[in-house]
Residue frames as qw, qx, qy, qz and C-alpha x, y, z in Angstrom:
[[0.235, -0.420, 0.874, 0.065, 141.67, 136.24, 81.47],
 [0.524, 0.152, 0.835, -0.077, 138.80, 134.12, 80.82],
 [0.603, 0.728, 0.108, -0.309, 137.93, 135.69, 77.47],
 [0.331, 0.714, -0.566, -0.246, 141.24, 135.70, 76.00],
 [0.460, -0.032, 0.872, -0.163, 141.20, 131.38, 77.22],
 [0.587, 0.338, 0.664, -0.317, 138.52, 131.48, 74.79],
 [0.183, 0.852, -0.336, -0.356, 139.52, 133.54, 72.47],
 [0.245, -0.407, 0.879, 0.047, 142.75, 130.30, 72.36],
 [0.663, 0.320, 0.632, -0.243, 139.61, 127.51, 72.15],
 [0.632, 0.656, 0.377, -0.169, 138.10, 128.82, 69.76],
 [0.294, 0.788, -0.477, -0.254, 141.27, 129.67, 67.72],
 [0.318, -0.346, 0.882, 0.016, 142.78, 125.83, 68.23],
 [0.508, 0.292, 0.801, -0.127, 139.22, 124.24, 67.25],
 [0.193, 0.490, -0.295, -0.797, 139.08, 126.61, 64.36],
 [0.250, 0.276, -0.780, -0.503, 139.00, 123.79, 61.78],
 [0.020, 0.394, 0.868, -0.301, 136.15, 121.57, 64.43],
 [0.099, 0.565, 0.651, -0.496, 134.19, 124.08, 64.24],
 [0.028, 0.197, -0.524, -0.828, 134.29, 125.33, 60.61],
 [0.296, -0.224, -0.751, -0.547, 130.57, 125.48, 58.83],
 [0.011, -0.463, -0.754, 0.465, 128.85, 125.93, 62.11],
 [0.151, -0.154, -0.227, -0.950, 125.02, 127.32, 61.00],
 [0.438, -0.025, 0.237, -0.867, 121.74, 127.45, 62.13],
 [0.876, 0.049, -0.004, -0.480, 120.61, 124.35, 60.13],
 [0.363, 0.483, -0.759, 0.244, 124.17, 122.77, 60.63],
 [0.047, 0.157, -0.848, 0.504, 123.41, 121.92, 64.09],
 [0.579, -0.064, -0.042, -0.812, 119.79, 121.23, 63.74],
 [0.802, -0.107, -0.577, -0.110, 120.13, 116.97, 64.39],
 [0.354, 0.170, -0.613, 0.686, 122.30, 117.67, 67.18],
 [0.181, -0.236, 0.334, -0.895, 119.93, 120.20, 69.02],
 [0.703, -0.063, -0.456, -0.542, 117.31, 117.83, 68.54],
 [0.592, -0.094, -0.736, 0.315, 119.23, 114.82, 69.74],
 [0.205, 0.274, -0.438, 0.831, 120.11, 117.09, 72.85],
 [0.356, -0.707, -0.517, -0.326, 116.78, 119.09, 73.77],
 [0.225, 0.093, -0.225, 0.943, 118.62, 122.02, 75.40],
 [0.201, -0.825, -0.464, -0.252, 116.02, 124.14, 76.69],
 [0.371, -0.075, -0.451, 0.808, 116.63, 127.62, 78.64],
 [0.286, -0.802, -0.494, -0.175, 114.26, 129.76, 80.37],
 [0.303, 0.381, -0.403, 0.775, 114.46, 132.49, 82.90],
 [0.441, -0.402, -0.745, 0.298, 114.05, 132.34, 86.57],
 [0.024, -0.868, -0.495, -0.016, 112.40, 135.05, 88.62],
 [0.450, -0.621, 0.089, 0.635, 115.72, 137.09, 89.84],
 [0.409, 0.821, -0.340, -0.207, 116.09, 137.96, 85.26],
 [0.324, -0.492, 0.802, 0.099, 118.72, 134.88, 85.58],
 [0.759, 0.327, -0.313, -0.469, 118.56, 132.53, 82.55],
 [0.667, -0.428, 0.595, -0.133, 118.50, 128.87, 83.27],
 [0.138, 0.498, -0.809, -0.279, 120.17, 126.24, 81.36],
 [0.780, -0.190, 0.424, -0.420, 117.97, 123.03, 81.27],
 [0.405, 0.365, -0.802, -0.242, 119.56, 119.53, 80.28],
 [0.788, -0.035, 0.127, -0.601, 117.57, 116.55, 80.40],
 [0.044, 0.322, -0.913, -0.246, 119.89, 113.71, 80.10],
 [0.508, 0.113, 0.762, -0.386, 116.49, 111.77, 80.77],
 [0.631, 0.570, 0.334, -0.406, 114.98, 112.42, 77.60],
 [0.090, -0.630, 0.559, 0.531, 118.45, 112.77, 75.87],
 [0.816, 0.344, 0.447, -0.124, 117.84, 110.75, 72.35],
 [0.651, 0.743, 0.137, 0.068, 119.82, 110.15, 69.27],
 [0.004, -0.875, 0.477, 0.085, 123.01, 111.39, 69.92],
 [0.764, 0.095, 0.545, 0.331, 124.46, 107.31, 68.92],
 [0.439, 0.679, 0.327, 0.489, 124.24, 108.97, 65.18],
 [0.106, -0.982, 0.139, -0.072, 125.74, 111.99, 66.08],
 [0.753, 0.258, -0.242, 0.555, 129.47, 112.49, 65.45],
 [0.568, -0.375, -0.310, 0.664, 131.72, 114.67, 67.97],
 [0.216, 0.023, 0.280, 0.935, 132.09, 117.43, 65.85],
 [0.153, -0.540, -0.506, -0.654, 128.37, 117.35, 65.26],
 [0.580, -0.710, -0.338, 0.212, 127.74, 117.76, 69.60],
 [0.505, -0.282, -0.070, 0.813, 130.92, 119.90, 70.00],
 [0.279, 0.290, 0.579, 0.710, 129.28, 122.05, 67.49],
 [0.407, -0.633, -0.544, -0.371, 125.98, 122.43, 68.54],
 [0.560, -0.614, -0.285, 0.478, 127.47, 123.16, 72.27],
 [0.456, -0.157, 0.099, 0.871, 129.23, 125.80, 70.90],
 [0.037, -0.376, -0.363, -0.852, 126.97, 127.45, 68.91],
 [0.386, -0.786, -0.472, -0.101, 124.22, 127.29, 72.22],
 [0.593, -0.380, -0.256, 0.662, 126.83, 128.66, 74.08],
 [0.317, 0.138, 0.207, 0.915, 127.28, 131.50, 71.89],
 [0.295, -0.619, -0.430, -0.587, 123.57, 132.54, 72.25],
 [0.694, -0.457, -0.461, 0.313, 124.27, 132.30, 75.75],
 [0.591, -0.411, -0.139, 0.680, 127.12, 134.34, 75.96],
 [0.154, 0.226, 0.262, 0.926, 125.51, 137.07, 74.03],
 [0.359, -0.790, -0.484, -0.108, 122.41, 137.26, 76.14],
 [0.170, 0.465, -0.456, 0.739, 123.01, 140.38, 78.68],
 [0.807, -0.457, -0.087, -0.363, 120.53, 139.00, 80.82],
 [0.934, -0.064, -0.064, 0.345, 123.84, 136.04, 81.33],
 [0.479, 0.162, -0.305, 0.807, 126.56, 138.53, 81.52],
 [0.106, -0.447, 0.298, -0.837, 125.10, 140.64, 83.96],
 [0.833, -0.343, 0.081, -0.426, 122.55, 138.08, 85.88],
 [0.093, -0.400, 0.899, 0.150, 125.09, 135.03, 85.18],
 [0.547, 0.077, -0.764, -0.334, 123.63, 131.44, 84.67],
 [0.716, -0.231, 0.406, -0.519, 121.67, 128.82, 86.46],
 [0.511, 0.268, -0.744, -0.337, 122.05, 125.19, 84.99],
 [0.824, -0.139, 0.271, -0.477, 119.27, 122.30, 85.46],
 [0.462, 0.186, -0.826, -0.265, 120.26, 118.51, 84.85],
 [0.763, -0.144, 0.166, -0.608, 117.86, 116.42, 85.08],
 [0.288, -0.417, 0.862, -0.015, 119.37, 112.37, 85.57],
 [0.737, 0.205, -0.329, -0.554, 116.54, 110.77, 85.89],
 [0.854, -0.279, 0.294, -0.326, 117.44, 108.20, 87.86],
 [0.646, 0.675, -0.354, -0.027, 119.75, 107.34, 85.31],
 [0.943, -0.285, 0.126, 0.121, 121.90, 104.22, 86.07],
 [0.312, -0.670, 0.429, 0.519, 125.92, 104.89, 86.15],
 [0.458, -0.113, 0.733, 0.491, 126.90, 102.80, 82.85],
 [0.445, 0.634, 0.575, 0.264, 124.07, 104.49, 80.78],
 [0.029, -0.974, -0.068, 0.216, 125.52, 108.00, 82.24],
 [0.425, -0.512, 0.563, 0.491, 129.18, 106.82, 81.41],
 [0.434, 0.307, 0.726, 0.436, 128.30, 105.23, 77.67],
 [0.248, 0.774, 0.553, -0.183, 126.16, 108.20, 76.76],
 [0.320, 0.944, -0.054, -0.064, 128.62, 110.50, 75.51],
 [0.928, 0.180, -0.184, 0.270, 131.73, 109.22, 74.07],
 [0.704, -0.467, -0.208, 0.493, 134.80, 110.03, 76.11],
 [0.318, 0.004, 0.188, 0.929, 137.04, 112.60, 73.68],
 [0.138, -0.639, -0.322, -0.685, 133.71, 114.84, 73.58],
 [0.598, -0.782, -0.137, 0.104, 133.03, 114.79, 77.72],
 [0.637, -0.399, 0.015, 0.659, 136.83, 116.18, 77.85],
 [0.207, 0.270, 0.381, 0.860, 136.15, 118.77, 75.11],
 [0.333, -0.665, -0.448, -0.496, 132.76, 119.64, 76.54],
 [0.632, -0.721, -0.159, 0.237, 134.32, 119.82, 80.39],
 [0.369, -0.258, -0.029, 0.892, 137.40, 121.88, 79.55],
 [0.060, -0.584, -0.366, -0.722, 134.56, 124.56, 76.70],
 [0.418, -0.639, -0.548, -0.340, 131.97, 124.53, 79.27],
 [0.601, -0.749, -0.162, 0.229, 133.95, 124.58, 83.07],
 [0.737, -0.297, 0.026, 0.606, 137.26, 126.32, 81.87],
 [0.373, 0.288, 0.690, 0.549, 136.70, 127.86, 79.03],
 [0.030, 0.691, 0.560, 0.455, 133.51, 129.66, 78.62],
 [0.091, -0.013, -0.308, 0.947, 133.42, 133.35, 80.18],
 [0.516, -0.556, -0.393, -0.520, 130.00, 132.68, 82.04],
 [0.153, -0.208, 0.698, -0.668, 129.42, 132.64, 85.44],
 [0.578, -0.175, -0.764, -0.229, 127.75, 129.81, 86.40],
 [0.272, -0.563, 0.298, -0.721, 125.69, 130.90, 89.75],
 [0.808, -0.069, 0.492, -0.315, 123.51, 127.33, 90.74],
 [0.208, 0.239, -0.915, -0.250, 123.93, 124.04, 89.49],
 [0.674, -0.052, 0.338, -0.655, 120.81, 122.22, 90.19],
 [0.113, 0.224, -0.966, -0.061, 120.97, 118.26, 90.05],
 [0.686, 0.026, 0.248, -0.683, 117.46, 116.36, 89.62],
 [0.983, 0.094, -0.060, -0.144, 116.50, 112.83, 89.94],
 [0.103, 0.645, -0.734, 0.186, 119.94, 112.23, 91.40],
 [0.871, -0.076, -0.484, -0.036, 120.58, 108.13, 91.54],
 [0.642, -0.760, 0.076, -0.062, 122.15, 106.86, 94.05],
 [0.781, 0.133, 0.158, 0.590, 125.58, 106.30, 92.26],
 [0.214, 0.693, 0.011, 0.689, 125.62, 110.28, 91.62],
 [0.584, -0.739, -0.168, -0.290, 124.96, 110.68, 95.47],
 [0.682, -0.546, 0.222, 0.433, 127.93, 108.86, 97.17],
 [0.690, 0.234, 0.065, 0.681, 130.09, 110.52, 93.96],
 [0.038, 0.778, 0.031, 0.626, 129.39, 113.72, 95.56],
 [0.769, -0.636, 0.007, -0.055, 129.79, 112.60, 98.78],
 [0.912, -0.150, 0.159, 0.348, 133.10, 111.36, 98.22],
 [0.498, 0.434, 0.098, 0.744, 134.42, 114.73, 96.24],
 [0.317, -0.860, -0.335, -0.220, 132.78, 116.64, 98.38],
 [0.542, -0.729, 0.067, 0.413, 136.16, 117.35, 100.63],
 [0.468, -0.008, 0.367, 0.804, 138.60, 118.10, 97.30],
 [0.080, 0.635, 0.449, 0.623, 135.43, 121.11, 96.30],
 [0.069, 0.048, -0.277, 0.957, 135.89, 124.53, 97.66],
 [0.186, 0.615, 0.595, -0.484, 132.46, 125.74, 100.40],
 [0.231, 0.497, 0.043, -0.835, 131.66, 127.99, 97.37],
 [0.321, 0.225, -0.830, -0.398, 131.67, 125.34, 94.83],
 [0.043, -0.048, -0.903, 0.424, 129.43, 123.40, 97.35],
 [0.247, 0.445, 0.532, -0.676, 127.04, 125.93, 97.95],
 [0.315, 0.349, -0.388, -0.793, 126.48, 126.35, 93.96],
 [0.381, 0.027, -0.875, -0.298, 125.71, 122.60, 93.47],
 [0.477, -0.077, 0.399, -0.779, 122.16, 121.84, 95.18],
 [0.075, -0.096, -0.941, -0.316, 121.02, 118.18, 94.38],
 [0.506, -0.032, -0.221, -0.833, 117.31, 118.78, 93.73],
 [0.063, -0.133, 0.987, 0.059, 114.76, 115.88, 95.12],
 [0.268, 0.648, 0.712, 0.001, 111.30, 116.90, 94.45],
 [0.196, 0.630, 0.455, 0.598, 110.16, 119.82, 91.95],
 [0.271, -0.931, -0.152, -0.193, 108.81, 121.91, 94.33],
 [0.518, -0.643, 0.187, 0.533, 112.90, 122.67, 96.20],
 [0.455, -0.105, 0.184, 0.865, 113.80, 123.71, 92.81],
 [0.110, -0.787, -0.401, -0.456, 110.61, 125.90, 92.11],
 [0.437, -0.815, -0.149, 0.350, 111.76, 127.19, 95.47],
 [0.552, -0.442, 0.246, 0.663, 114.96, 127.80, 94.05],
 [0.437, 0.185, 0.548, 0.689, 114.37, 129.10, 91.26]]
């Protein structure tokens, strides 16, 4: 089900995502600073650093929508990820709400939350949430009864290094 969803995506954005190459998305990945590693279990982790996140002002949608896609793809050809699934780190940073809301314009965070959580045919296993303000705290607190116990147990707000070295 969730391949032929994508399959759709990526047939709708056809014309977004025309010209996508290797040195196409090469300001973007910058801006970004994706990083992914693997953890001890053979499970590749996703790290995003919104802390360090830079540059993406000068970035256009297309050029981020782009660049997500094409990591994705490297992703979703690993077999380590289709047979181990995924881990994914974000790191906040302490990050006040109005620099977390302003940071990526709106019509990309709805393109990047239907690719990424609807969309993509990964299995996301942990979520791992570091340097969580205290604005990201009570917004989990407060969704926390509309998110199924399995959804719960995936998301694990992280508060010193050493619980997600545990976890990881």
């Amino acid at each position: 089900k969730r391949l032929g969803e994508y399959a759709t995506w990526m047939h709708l954005r056809r014309d977004e995502l025309r010209g996508i190459t290797n040195d196409s998305i090469q300001t973007a990945r910058k801006a970004w600073n994706i990083m992914t590693s693997q953890d001890r279990s053979g499970r590749v982790v996703w790290w995003l650093d919104l802390a360090t996140v830079e540059g993406l002002i000068e970035l256009t949608t297309q050029d981020s929508l782009q660049y997500f896609v094409w990591f994705a793809h490297d992703l979703i050809f690993r077999h380590q990820v289709q047979t181990h699934g995924l881990n994914i780190v974000i790191n906040l940073g302490q990050m006040n709400l109005v620099s977390f809301v302003s940071m990526v314009p709106p019509s990309l965070t709805r393109k990047l939350e239907k690719f990424t959580i609807d969309i993509l045919p990964i299995t996301t296993k942990q979520m791992y949430v570091m340097g969580s303000p205290t604005w990201c705290s009570v917004f989990l607190k407060l969704t926390r009864p509309f998110i199924t116990e399995e959804m719960r147990q995936r998301m694990i707000t992280v508060q010193k290094s050493k619980q997600l070295h545990n976890g990881l």
